[in-house]
DRENMI-403781 format. One line per 5 residues: number of its first residue (from 1); their letters; for each residue x, y, z of C-alpha. Coordinates in nm, 3 decimals, padded with zeros to 5 digits. Layout:
NUM> A> X Y Z | ...
end
This chain:
1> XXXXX> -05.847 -03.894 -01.457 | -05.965 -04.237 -01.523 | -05.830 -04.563 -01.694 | -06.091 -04.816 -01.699 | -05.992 -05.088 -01.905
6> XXXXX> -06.119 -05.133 -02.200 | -06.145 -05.234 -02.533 | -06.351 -05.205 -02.827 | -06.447 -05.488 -03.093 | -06.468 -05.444 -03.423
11> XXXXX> -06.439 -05.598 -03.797 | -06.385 -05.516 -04.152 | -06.748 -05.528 -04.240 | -07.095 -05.640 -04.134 | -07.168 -05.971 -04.078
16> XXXXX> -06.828 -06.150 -03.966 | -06.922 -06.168 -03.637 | -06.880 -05.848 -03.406 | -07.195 -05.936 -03.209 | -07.128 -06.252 -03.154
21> XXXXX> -06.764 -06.221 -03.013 | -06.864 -05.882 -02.868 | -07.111 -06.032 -02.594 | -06.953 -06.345 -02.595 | -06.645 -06.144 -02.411
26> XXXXX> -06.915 -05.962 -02.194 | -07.085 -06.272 -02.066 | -06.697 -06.461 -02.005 | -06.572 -06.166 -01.814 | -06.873 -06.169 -01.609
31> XXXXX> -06.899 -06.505 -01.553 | -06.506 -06.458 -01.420 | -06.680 -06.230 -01.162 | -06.540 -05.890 -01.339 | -06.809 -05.608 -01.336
36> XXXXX> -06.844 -05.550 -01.720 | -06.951 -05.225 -01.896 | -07.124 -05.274 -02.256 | -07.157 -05.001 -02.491 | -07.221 -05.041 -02.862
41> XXXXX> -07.128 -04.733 -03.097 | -07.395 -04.598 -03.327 | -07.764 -04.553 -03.303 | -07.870 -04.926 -03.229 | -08.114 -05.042 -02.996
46> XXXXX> -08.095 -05.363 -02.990 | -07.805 -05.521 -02.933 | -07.753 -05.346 -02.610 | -08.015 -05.557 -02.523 | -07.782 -05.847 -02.533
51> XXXXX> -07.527 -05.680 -02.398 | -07.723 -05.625 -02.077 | -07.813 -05.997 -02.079 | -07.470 -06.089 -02.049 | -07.346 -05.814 -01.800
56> XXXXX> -07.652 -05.721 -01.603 | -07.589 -05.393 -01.652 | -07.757 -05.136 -01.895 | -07.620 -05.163 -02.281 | -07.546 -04.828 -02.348
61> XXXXX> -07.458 -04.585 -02.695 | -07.149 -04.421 -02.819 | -07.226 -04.223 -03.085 | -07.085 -03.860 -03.161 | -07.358 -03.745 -03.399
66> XXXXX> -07.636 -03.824 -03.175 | -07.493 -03.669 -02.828 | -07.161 -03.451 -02.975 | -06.800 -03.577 -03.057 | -06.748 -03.358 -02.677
71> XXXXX> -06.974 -03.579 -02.472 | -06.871 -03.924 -02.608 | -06.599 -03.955 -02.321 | -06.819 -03.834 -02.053 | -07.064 -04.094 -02.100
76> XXXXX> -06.856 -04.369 -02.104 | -06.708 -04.284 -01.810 | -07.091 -04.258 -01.662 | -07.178 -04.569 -01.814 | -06.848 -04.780 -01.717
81> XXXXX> -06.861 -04.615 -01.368 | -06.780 -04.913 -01.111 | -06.670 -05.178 -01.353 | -06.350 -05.391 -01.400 | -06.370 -05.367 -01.758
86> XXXXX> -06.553 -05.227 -02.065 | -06.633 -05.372 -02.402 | -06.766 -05.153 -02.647 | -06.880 -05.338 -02.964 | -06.828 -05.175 -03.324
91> XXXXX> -07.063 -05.071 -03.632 | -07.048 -05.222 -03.953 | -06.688 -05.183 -04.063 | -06.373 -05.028 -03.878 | -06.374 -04.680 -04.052
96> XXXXX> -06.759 -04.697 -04.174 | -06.932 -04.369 -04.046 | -07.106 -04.045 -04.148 | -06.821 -03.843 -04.284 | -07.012 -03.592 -04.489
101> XXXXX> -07.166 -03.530 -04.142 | -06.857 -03.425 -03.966 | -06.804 -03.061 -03.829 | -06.487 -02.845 -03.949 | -06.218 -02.987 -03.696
106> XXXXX> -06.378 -03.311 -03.570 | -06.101 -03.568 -03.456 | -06.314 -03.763 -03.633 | -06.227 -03.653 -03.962 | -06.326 -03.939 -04.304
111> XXXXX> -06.412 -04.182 -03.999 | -06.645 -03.986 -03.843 | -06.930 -04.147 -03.589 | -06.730 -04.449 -03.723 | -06.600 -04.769 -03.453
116> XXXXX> -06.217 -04.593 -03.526 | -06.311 -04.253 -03.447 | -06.493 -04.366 -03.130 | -06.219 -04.653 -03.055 | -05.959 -04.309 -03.080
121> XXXXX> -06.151 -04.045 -02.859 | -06.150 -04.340 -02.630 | -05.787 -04.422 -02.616 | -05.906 -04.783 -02.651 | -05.739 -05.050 -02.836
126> XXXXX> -05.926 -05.268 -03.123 | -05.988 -05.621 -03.140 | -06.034 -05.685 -03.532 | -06.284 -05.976 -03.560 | -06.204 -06.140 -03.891
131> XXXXX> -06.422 -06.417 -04.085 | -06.217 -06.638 -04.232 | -06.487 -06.841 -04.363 | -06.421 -06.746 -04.726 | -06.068 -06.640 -04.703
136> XXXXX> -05.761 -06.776 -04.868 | -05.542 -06.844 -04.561 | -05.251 -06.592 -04.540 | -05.497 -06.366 -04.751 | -05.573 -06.257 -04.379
141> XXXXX> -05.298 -06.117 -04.267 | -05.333 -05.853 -04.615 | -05.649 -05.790 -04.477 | -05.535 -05.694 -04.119 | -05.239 -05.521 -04.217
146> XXXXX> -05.480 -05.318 -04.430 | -05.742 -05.217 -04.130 | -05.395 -05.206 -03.956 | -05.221 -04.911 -04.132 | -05.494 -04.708 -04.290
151> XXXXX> -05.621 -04.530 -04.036 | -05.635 -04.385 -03.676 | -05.717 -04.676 -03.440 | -05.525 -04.912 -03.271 | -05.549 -05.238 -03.362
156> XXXXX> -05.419 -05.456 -03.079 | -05.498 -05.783 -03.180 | -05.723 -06.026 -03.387 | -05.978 -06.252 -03.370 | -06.035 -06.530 -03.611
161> XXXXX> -06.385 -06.627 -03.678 | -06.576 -06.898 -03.876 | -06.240 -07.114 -03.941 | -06.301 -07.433 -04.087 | -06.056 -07.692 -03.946
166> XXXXX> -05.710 -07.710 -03.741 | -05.483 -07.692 -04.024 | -05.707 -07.314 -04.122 | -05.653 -07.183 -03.805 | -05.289 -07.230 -03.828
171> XXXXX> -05.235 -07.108 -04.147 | -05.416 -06.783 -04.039 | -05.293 -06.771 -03.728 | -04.929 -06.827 -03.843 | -04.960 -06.558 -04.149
176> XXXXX> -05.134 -06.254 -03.901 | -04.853 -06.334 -03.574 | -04.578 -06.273 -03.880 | -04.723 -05.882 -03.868 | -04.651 -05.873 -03.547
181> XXXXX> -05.030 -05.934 -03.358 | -05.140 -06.155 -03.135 | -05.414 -06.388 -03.202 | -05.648 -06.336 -02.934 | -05.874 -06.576 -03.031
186> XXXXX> -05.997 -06.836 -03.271 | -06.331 -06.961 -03.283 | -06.497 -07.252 -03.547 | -06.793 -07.230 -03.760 | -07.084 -07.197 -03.497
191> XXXXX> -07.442 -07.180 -03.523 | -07.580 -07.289 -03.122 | -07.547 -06.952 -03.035 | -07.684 -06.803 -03.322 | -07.975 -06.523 -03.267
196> XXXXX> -08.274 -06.469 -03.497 | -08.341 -06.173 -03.734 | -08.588 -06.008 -03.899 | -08.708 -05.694 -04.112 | -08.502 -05.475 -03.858
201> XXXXX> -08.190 -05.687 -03.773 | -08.166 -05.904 -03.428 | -08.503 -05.991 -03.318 | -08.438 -05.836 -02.909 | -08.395 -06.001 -02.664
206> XXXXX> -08.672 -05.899 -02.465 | -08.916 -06.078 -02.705 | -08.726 -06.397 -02.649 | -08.590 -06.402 -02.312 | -08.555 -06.752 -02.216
211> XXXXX> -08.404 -06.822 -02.547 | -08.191 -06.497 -02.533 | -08.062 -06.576 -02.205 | -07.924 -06.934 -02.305 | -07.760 -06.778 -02.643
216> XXXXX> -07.595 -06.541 -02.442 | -07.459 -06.848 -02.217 | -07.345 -06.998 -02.526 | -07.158 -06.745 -02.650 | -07.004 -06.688 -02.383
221> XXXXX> -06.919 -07.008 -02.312 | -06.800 -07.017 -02.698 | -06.511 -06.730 -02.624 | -06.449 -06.849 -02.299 | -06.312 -07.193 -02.463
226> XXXXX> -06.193 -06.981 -02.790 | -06.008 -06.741 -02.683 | -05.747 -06.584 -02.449 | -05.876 -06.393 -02.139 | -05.580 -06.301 -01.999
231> XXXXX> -05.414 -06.170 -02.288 | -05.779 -05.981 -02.377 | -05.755 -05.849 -02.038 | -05.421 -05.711 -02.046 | -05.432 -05.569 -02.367
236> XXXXX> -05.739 -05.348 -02.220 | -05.582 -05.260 -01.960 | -05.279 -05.105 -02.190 | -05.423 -04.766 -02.187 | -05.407 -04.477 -02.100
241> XXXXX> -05.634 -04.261 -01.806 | -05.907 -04.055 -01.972 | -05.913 -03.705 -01.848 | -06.281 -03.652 -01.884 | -06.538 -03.592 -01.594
246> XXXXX> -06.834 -03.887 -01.616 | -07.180 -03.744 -01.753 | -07.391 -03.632 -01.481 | -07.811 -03.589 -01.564 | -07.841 -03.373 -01.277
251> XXXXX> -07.609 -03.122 -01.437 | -07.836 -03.133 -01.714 | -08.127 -03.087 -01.620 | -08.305 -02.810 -01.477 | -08.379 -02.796 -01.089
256> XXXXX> -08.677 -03.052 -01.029 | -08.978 -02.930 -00.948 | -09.097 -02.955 -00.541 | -09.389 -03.248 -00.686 | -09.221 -03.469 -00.868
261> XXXXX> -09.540 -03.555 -01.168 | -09.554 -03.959 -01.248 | -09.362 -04.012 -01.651 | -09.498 -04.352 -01.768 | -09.285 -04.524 -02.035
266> XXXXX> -09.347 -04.804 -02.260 | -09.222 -05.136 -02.257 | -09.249 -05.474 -02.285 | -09.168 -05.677 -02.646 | -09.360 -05.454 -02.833
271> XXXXX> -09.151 -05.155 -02.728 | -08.761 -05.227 -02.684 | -08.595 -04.919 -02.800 | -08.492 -04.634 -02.563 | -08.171 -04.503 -02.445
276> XXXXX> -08.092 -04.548 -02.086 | -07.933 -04.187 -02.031 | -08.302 -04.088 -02.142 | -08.498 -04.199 -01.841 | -08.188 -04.115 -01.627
281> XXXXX> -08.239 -03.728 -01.725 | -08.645 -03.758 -01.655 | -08.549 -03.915 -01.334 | -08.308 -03.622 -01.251 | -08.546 -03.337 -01.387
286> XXXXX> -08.791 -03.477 -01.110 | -09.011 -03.724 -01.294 | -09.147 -04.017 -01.102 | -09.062 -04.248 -01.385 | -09.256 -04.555 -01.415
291> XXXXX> -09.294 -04.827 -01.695 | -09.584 -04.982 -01.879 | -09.631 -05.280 -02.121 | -09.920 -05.176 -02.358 | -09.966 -05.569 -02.437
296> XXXXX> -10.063 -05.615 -02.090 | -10.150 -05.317 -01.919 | -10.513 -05.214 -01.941 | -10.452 -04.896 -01.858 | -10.161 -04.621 -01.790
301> XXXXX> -10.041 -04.612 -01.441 | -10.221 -04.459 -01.142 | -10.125 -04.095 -01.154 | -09.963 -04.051 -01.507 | -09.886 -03.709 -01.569
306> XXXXX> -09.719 -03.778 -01.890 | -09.615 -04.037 -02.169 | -09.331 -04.144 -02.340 | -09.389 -04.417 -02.637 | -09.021 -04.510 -02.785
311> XXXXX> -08.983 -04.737 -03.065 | -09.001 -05.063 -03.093 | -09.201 -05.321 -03.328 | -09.567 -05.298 -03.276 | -09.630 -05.402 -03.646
316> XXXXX> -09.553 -05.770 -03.518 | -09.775 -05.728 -03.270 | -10.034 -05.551 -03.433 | -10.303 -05.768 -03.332 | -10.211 -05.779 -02.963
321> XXXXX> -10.193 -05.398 -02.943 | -10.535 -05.358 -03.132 | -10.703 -05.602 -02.885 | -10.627 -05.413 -02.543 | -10.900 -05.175 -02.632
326> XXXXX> -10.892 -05.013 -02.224 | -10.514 -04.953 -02.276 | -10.618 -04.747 -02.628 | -10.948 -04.531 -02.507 | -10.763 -04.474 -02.187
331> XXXXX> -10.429 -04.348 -02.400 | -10.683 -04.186 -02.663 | -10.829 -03.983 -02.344 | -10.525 -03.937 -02.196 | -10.433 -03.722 -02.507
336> XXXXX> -10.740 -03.524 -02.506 | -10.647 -03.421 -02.171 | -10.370 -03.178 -02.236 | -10.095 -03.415 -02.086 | -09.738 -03.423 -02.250
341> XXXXX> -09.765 -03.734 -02.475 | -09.441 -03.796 -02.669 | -09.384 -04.000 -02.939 | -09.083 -04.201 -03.154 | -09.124 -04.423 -03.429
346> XXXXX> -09.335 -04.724 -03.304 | -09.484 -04.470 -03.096 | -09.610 -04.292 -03.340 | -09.752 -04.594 -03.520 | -09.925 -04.705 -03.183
351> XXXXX> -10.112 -04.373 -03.186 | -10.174 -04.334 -03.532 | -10.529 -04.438 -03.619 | -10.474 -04.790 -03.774 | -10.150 -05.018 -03.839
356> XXXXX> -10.211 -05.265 -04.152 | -10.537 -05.245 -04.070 | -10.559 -05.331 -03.723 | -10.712 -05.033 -03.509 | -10.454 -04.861 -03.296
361> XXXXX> -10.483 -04.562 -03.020 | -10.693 -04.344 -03.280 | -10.458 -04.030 -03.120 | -10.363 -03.933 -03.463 | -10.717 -03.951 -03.630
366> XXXXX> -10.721 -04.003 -03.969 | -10.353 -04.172 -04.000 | -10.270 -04.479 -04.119 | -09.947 -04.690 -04.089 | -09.841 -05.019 -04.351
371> XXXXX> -09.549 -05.170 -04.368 | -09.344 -05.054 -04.689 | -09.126 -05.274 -04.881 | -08.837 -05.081 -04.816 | -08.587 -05.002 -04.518
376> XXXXX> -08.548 -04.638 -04.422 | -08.224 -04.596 -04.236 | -08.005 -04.311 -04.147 | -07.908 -03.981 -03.912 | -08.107 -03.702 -03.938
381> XXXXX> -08.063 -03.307 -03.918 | -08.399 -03.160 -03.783 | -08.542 -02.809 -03.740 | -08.867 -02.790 -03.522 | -09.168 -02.655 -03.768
386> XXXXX> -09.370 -02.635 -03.451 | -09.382 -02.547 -03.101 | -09.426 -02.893 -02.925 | -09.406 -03.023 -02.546 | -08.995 -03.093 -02.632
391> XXXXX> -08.885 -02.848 -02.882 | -08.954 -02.492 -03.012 | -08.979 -02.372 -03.344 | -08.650 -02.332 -03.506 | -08.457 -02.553 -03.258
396> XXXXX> -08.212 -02.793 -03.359 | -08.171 -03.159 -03.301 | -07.955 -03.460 -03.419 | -08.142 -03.785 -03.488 | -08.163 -04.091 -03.663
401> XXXXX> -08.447 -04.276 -03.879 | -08.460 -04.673 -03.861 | -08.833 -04.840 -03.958 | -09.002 -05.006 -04.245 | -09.320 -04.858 -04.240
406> XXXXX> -09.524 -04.576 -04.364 | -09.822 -04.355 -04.280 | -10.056 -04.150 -04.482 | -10.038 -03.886 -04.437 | -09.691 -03.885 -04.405
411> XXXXX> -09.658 -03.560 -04.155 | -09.891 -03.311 -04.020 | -09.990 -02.946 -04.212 | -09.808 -02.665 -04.275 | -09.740 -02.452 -04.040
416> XXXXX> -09.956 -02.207 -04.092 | -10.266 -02.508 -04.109 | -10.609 -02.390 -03.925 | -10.578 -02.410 -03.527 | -10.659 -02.724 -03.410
421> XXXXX> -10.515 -02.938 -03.654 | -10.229 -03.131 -03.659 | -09.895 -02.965 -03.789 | -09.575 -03.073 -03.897 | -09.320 -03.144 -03.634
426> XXXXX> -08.983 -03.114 -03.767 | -08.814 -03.039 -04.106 | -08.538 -03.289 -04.209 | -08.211 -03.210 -04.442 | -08.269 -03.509 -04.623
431> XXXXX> -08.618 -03.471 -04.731 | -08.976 -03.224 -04.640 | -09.158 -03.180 -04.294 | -09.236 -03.487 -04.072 | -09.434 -03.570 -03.754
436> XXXXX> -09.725 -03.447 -03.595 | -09.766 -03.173 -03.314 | -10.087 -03.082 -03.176 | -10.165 -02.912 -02.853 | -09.911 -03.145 -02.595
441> XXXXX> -09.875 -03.411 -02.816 | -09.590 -03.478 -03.067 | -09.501 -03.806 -03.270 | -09.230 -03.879 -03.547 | -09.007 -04.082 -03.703
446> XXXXX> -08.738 -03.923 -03.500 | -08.574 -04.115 -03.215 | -08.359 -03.881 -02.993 | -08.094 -03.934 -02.771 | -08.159 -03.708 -02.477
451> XXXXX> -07.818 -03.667 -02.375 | -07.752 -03.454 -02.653 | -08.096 -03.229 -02.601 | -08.122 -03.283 -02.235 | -08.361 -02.977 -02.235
456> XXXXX> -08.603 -03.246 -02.363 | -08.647 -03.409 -02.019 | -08.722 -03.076 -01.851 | -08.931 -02.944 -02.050 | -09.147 -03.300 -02.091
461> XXXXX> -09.130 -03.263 -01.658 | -09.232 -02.913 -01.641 | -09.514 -03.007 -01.858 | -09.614 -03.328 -01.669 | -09.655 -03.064 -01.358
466> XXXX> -09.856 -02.835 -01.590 | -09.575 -02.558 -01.615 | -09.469 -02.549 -02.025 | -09.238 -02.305 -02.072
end
């Protein structure tokens, strides 16, 4: 039985300021001297990476589709292990989700993988973050009393955001106490701690450090002055004990192998997405796990015996990529030498043949990646069409999609293609086959969250010590 304090952040819609007010709280607590736990709910990458700005510790994912409804408890309680206090920022709106995803009996219900199903397997009570930029005055308080009463979370008190003067902030304040809430917090239009965005949302904050860090400061400093600490403090610590046991990757995992084979990951700006529990389960299925930046690296490091690419945004640094030519042949040759090479998403694109043009790894000969005018976003369903370094044919896994790009050709051949070429990888609900599997090599579209297949780490392990089972 645990009860770590906590609370989780959240807003009628997208765009009034969850981010903002979410690490702001992080980066005040921690600057108090608590020991802060982030964790963000949903498939996002990348503002965890503000979230470990402000903490120092790893941002980390809530989301029941991805890992199981069963397993969202248990890795909170890994994740907040040690800590004084946990903030776990929303997804677009309060009770925005995946409903028609939901299995017969989830708790989840209509809200499903929403911020209100997560906020109620957590026991955890909801700050509302409201912009009141646009909004009548005491039209607030209907607004509240709305996200209030409809559903299954606990709203325990609001936070006004983007008020324009004195008098505004008392006519909201006044009209949402008179339901009965406390006004945790009230903070003016602001734009000094405003981050930049792109094609993708947030640009992360490992492309911008310097300037990441000193948003993060601001924001912090921002809620620190804005709202009330105490009163956020001892609402989160109004809960209840969880009676979970914290995730453990060694439970997970198979028994590591007596040589433990080097797993080199990519990093740096060009690749910023990955889930922490991800390299926690290679490094508990025996993997000497070791990072590389393929901006700067001229080759993989000394002893790889197997890659993982996650996603990232190597279109905007297409040019970069394309001029380490020792870091491509040696990835290129890598490949040919019957090494697990796994691929997500900017992965993929990085070993695809050519990205607008600019020559990549050549891995996937004959495919070529441009960006598309369009955003493709959502959770996927996928069957393995292949047998692959991670999966076997017919397996099942929970994903999600999230890029603006293309290749042609858009997924490898049918499964019954002529040995030797690539095949398809996975089959999707939503749409046709996908990916590319040849020999140990696979690459997709589909970014995984190993917690939920941990059987993914072992098998990429046993592989890296040249035992595929």
């Amino acid at each position: 039985m645990s009860a770590v304090p906590r609370i989780v952040v959240a807003a009628p819609s997208s765009g009034s300021g969850k981010t903002t007010v979410a690490t702001g709280l992080m980066a005040a607590f921690t600057a108090r001297g608590l020991a802060v736990s982030p964790h963000k709910v949903g498939p996002d990458y990348i503002d965890p990476g503000y979230h470990a700005l402000a903490t120092g510790r790893p941002g980390r994912n809530l989301d029941p589709w991805l890992t199981s409804e069963e397993l969202v408890l248990p890795l909170f309680l890994h994740g907040a292990a040690g800590a004084g206090l946990a903030v776990v920022e929303g997804v677009m709106g309060l009770y925005d989700g995946a409903a028609g995803l939901a299995a017969s009996g989830s708790l989840g219900g209509g809200d499903y993988a929403s911020t209100a199903h997560v906020a109620t397997l957590l026991a955890a009570p909801v700050v509302l973050v409201v912009d009141a930029s646009a909004a009548a005055g005491r039209s607030v308080a209907a607004l509240v009393h709305g996200f209030r009463s409809f559903g299954t979370a606990r709203v325990g008190g609001v936070i006004l955001n983007r008020l324009g003067s004195d008098g505004h902030e008392r006519m909201c304040r006044e009209a949402v106490e008179e339901l009965g809430l406390p006004v945790l917090g009230a903070l003016r239009r602001h734009g000094d701690a405003a981050t930049p965005s792109r094609h993708l949302g947030l640009v992360p904050a490992a492309e911008r450090r310097p300037d990441a860090v000193e948003s993060v400061r601001r924001m912090g400093e921002m809620v620190a002055s804005s709202c009330d600490l105490d009163a956020v403090l001892a609402l989160a610590r109004d809960v209840p004990a969880l009676n979970a046991e914290p995730w453990d990757p060694a439970a997970e995992v198979d028994a590591p192998p007596s040589e433990r084979p080097r797993i080199a990951v990519a990093g740096g700006p060009a690749f910023t997405f990955g889930y922490a529990e991800n390299e926690e389960l290679l490094d508990a299925a025996g993997a000497d796990v070791v990072r590389f930046d393929p901006l700067r690296d001229e080759a993989l490091p000394e002893g790889t015996r197997g890659v993982v690419i996650g996603g990232g945004f190597p279109e905007v640094y297409a040019a970069e990529l394309s001029a380490n030519e020792p870091l491509r042949r040696d990835l290129a040759a890598f490949a040919k030498s019957a090494r697990p090479l796994y691929a997500e998403c900017a992965g993929l694109l990085y070993l695809a043949q050519e990205l607008d043009g600019a020559p990549m790894c050549g891995v996937l000969d004959g495919v070529r990646a441009t960006m598309a005018p369009r955003l493709t976003l959502g959770y996927r369903a996928a069957v393995a069409v292949a047998d692959s370094v991670v999966a076997r044919t017919g397996e099942r896994l929970r994903g999600h999609e999230f890029h603006r790009t293309v290749t042609e050709p858009g997924h490898g051949a049918a499964r019954d293609g002529a040995a030797g070429e690539w095949r398809a990888a996975w089959q999707w609900s939503t749409s046709g086959p996908e990916g590319f599997v040849k020999g140990e090599c696979v690459a997709s579209y589909l970014h995984l969250h190993w917690a939920g297949s941990p059987r993914l780490a072992s098998r990429m392990v046993r592989a890296g010590g040249g035992d595929r089972q």
